[in-house]
N, C-alpha and C positions, 0 to 999 in steps of 0.2 A: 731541412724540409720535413723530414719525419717527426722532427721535436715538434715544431708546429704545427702540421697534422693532428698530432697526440695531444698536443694544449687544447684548438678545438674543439675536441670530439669530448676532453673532459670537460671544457664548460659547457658545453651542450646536453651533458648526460647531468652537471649540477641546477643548469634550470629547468630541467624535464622534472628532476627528484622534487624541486622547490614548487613547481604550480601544479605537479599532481601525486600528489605527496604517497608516498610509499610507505603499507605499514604492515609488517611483517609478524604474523598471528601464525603461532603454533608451526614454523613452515610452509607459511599460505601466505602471500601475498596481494594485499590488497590495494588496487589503485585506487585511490581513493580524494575527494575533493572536499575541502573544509569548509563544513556549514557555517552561513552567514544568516541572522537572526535580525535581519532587518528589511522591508518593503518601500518605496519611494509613493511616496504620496503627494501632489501637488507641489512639488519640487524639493518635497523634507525626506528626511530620513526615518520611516518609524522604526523600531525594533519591537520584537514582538511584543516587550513589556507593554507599549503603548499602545496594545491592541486590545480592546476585548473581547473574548471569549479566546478561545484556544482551538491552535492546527491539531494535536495530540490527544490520541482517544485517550489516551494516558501519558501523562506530561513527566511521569518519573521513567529513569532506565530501570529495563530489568534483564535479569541474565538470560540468555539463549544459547541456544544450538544455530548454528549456523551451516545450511548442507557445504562444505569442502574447507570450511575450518576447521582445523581437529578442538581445539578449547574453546569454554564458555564467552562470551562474548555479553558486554550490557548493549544494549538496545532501545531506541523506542520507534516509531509510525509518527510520519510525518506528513499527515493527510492531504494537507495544502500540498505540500510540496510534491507527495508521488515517492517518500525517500522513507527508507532504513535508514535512519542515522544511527549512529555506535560511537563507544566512548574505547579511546585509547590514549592512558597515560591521561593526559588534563585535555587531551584533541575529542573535539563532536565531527565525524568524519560522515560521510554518507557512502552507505555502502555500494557499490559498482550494479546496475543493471545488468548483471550476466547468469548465463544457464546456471553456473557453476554451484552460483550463491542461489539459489532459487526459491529453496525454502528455509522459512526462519520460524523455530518451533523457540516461542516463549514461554519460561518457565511459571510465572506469577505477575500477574494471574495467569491461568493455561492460554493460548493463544496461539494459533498457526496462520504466519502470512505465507501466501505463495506468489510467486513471480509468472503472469499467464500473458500468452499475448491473443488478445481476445477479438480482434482482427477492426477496433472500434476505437474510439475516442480515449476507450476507459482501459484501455491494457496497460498492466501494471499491476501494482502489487496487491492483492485479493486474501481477505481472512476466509481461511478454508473449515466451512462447519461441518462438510462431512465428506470423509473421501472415501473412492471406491471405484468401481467400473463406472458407476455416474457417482458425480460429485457434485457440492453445493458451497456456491464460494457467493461471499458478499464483499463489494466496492463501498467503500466508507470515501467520500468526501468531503472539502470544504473552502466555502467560498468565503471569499475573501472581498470585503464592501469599504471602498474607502471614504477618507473625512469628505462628508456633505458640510461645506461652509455655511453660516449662519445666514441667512437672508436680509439681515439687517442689525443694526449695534444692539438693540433688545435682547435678540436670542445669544442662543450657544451653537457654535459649531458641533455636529454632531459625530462622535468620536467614531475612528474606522473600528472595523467589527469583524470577527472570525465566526463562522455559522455553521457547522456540520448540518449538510442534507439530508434527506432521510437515502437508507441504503440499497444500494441496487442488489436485486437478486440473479446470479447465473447458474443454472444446471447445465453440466459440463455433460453430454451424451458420448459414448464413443465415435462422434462424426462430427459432432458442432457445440454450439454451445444454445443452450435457451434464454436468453436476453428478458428480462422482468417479467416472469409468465404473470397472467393475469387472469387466466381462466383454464378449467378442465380441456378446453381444447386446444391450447397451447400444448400440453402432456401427449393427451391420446394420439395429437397427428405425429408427434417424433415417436411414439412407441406404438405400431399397428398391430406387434404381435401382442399386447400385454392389454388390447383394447376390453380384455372382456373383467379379466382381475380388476381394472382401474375403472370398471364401472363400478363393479361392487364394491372398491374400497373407497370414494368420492363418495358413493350412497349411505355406508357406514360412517365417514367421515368429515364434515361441514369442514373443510377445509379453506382458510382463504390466503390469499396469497402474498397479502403485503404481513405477513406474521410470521417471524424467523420459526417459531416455534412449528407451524406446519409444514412449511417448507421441508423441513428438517425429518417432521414426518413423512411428508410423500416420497423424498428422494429414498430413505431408509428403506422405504415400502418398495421403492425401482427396482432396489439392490439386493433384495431377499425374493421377489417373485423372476 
């Protein structure tokens, strides 16, 4: 009876290893699930090849830091998808949703994704442009439009399409988060004590707000006044 108990429990632990595949980095274990590069479209199989445009703010890996792996890791953003995927050995694995891995500092070009849960639609993985007591992270996504068939034997079916949106802006406050500010009052009401500085620096400063470049400025400015 105990033999067979022991049989059990070891095919149960070889199809746990088989459908979430175990991969063992520097001492750090990562569960991990194997990308599949393909979408169902009208009852076909596209793979990404047969998409145009592209899920990947950058379609090559590159090395990283991974926060609770000790070694480099290649890497890219998987916008569509919401995923880290990473390469190990000849495997494109996508890395675990957890605190652990949270942040992923890329080497080249520079780049920092962070793991935020931003209590909204869009939590998940965030390129962090500036950190600090207040921080300034951007949401990159992309939608994904499938084959509009031909209307008649004339035309051409029109091929499915990958489209990066434009990027959502968050300032991360120590209490909340500021969701796509849009104007000087969106700032001054979450900071009452700094009302009087962020007059004079919006006066000095044409600031506007869908421009990563100002953004980048006024949070700088949060976290020095």
């Amino acid at each position: 009876m105990k033999k067979i108990i022991t049989s059990i429990s070891l095919l149960a632990n070889t199809f746990f290893c088989l459908a979430q595949q175990q991969v063992v980095t520097a001492n750090n274990t990562l569960g991990s699930q194997a990308v599949f590069y393909n979408l169902r479209s009208g009852g076909k199989v596209l793979s990404y090849d047969d998409i145009l445009g592209s899920p990947y703010p950058n379609k090559n890996f590159s090395n990283a830091k991974i926060s609770g792996v000790l070694e480099q890791t290649l890497v890219r953003y998987n916008s569509y998808n919401d995923e880290i995927e990473f390469k190990k050995e000849d495997n494109v694995l996508a890395l675990p949703k957890r605190p652990e891995y949270s942040k992923i500092e890329i080497n080249s070009p520079k780049a920092t994704l962070v793991l935020l849960d931003t209590a909204d639609d869009l939590s998940g993985y965030f390129f962090e442009l500036v950190s600090g007591k207040i921080s300034l992270y951007k949401k990159v996504k992309t939608k994904f439009t499938d084959i509009i068939p031909a209307p008649n034997g004339y035309a051409s079916d029109k091929p499915a399409t990958f489209k990066t949106l434009d990027p959502i802006y968050y300032i991360k406050t120590e209490k909340s988060f500021i969701k796509k500010p849009k104007n000087q009052k969106d700032i001054t009401e979450q900071f009452p004590d700094k009302n009087e500085s962020l007059a004079s620096f919006f006066k000095s400063n044409k600031i506007k707000f869908d421009k990563e470049e100002d953004l980048i400025k006024l949070v700088n400015f949060l976290n020095q006044n």
